[in-house]
C-alpha positions as CSV (number, residue, x, y, z in Angstrom):
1,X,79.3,112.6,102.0
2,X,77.0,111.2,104.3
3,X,79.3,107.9,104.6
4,X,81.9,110.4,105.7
5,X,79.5,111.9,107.9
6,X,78.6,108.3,109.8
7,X,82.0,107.5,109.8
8,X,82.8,110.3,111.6
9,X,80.3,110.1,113.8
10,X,81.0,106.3,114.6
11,X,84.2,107.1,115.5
12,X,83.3,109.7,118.3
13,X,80.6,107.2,119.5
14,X,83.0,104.2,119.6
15,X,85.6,106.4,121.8
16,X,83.2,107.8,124.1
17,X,81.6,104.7,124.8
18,X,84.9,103.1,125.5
19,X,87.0,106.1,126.8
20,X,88.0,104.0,129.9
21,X,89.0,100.9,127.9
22,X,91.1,103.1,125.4
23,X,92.8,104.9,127.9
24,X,93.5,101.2,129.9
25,X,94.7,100.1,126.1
26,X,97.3,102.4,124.9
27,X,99.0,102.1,128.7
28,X,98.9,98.1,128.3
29,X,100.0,98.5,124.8
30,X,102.9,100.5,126.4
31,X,103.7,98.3,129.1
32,X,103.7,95.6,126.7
33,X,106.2,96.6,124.5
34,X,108.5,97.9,127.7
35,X,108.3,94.4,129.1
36,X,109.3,92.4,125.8
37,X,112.2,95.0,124.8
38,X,113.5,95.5,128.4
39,X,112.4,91.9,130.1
40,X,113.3,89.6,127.6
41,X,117.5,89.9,127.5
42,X,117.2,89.2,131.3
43,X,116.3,85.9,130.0
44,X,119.7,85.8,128.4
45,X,123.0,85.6,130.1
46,X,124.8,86.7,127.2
47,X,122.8,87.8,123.2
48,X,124.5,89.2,120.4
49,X,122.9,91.9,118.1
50,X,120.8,89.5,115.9
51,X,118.5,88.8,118.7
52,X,118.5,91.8,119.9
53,X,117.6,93.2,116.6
54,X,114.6,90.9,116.5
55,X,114.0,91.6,119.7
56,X,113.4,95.6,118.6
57,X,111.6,94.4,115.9
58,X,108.9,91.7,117.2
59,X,108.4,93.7,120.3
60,X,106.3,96.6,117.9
61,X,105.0,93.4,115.8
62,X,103.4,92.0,118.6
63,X,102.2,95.2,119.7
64,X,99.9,95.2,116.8
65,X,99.1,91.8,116.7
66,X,97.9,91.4,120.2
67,X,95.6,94.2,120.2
68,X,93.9,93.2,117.0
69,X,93.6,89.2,118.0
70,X,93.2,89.1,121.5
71,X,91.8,92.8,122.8
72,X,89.8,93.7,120.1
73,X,87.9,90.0,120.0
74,X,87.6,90.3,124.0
75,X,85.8,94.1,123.2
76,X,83.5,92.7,120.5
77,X,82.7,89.3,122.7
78,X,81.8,91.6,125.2
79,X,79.3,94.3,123.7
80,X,77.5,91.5,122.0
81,X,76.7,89.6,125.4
82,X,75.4,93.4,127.1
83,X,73.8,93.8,123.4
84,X,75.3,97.0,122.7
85,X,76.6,95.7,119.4
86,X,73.0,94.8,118.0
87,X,71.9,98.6,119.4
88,X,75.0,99.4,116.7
89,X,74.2,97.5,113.8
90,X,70.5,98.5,114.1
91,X,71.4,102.0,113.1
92,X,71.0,103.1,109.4
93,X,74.5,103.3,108.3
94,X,76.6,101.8,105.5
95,X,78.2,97.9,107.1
96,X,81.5,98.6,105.7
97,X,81.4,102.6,107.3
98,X,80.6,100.6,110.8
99,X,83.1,98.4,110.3
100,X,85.8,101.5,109.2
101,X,85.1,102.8,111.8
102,X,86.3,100.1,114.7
103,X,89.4,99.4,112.6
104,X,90.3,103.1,112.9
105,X,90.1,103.2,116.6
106,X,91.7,100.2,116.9
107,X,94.7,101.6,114.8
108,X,94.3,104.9,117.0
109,X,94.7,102.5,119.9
110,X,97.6,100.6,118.7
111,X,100.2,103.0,117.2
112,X,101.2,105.0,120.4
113,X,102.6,101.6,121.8
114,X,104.6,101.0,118.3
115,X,106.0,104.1,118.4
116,X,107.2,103.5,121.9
117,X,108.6,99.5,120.8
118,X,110.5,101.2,118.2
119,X,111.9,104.1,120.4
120,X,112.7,101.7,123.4
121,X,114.0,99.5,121.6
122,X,116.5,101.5,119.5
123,X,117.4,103.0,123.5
124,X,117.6,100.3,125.9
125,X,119.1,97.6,123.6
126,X,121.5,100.4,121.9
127,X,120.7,99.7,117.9
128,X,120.7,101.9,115.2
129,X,117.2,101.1,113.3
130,X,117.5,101.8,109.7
131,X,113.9,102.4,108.5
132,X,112.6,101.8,105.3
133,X,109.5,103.7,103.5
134,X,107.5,100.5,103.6
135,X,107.3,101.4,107.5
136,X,103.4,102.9,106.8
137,X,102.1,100.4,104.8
138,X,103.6,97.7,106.6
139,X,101.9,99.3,109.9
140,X,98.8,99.8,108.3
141,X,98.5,96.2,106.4
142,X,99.5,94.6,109.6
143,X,96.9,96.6,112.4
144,X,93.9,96.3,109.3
145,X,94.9,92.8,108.9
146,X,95.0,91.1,112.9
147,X,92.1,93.6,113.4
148,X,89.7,92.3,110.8
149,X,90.7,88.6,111.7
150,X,90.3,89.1,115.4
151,X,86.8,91.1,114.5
152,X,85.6,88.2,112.1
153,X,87.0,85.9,114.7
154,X,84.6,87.5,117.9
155,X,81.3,88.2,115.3
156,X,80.9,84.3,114.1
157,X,82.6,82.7,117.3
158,X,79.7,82.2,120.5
159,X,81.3,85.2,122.5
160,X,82.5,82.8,125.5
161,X,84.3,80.8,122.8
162,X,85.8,83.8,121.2
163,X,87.1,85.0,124.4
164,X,88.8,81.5,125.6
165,X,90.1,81.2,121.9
166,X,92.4,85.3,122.7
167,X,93.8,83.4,125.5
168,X,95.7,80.4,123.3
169,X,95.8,82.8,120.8
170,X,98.3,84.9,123.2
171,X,100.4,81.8,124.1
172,X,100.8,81.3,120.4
173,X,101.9,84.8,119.5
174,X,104.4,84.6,122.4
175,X,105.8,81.5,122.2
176,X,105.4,79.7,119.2
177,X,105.7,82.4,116.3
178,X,108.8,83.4,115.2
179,X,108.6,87.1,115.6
180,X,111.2,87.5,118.2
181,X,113.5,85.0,117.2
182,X,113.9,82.9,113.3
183,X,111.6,80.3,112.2
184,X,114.4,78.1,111.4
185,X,114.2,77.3,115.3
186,X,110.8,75.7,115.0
187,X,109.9,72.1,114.3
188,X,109.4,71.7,109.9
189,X,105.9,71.0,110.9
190,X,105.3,74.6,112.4
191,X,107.3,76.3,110.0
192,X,104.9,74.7,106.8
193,X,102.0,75.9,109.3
194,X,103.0,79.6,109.5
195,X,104.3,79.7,105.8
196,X,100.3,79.9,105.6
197,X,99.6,81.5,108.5
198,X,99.7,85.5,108.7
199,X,101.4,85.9,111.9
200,X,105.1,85.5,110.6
201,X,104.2,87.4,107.4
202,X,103.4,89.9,109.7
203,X,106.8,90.3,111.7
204,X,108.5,90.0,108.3
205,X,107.1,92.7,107.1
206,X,107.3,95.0,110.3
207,X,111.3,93.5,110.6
208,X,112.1,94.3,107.1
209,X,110.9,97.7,107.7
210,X,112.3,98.4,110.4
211,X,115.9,97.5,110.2
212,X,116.0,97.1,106.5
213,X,119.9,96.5,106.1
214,X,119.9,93.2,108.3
215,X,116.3,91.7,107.0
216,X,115.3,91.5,103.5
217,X,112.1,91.9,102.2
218,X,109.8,90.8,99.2
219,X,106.3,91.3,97.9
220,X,105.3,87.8,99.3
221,X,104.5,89.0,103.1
222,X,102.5,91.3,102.1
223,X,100.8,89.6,99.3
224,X,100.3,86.8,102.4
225,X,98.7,89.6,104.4
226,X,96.7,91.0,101.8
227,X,94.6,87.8,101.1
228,X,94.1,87.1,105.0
229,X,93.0,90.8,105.0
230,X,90.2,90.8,102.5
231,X,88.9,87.6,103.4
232,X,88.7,88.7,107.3
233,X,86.9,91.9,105.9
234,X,84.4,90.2,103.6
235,X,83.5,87.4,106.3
236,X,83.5,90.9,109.0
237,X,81.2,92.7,106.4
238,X,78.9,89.3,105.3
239,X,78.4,88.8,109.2
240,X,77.2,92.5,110.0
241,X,74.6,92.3,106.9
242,X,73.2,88.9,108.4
243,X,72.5,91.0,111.9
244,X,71.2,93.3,110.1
């Protein structure tokens, strides 16, 4: 009960502190998703329906991995240089309840943008979306997963370096994984990189969900997801016991 309690109470202190941020978050989260559904086939002078089926799909995919690898790492950089994350971590609650509770916001943060990928998409590119059940977990595994990365990523990184390291991390997201289009198109050399990687796992998983009769999906994704996720939690939680 009293874990409950402090996770509770983490949660209201995390979104009053950044009330302005969150608000500023979900609109850019929006925006983001608008500009990669509706922007991208401008690009195009003709596409047929396979890209702009992984165009409805990546569009929600990057959604959540942007805000975990490059917004939340930018947040964390940032309260450790003004030193309001030591203030944090000096108050008598459980490391793992702390770190609950910035996932959950995060995942607050992130899922009105999804919901608006999925529903633009589906509108301004005319698709019928046929979602599967694994919709939730899939969400869930993929937000917990670029969160805890980005969080382990901006707690052992020097903040300046973890804040430069969001920006290439953007240009690799965009560009160079294949979320909105098929891996086949990179070089062999990328592909071998993101078959360990957890950024392709992670639009497999969100494209398999979401228009489950054109993309297949297995167990490997999310086994993929699920190792990158514990080891990102465990070096999260190892870090917040040494600051202690």
């Amino acid at each position: 009960m009293r874990a409950l309690h402090s996770y509770g109470l983490l949660i209201r202190w995390q979104v009053l502190r950044l009330q302005s941020f969150l608000v500023l978050a979900i609109v850019v989260q929006v925006a983001f998703a608008f500009g990669i559904v509706v922007g991208y086939p401008l690009l195009f002078a003709e596409i047929d329906e396979m890209t702009l089926l992984f165009l409805a799909t990546g569009a929600p995919a990057i959604t959540l991995i942007t805000m975990g690898l490059v917004a939340l790492p930018q947040v964390v950089a940032q309260s450790r240089m003004e030193g309001s994350l030591d203030y944090m971590r000096s108050l008598p609650v459980p490391r793992m309840v702390f770190l609950l509770a910035d996932l959950t916001v995060v995942l607050a943060i992130v899922l009105p943008g999804v919901i608006f990928a999925v529903a633009v998409g589906s509108w301004a590119l005319d698709l019928s979306l046929t979602v599967s059940w694994t919709i939730i977990p899939a969400v869930l595994l993929v937000a917990t997963t670029s969160a805890a990365i980005g969080y382990a990523m901006a707690s052992v990184l020097p903040p300046m370096v973890a804040m430069l390291l969001t920006q290439v991390l953007v240009v690799g997201v965009l560009i160079f994984s294949p979320l909105n289009y098929p891996a086949e198109r990179l070089p062999a050399w990328m592909q071998d990189v993101h078959d360990v990687l957890p950024v392709e796992a992670m639009g497999e998983v969100i494209r398999g969900s979401l228009a489950a009769d054109t993309f297949s999906l297995t167990a490997g994704p999310f086994v993929l997801l699920t190792g990158w996720c514990v080891v990102a939690l465990g070096l999260s939680y190892l870090t917040l016991r040494r600051r202690a």
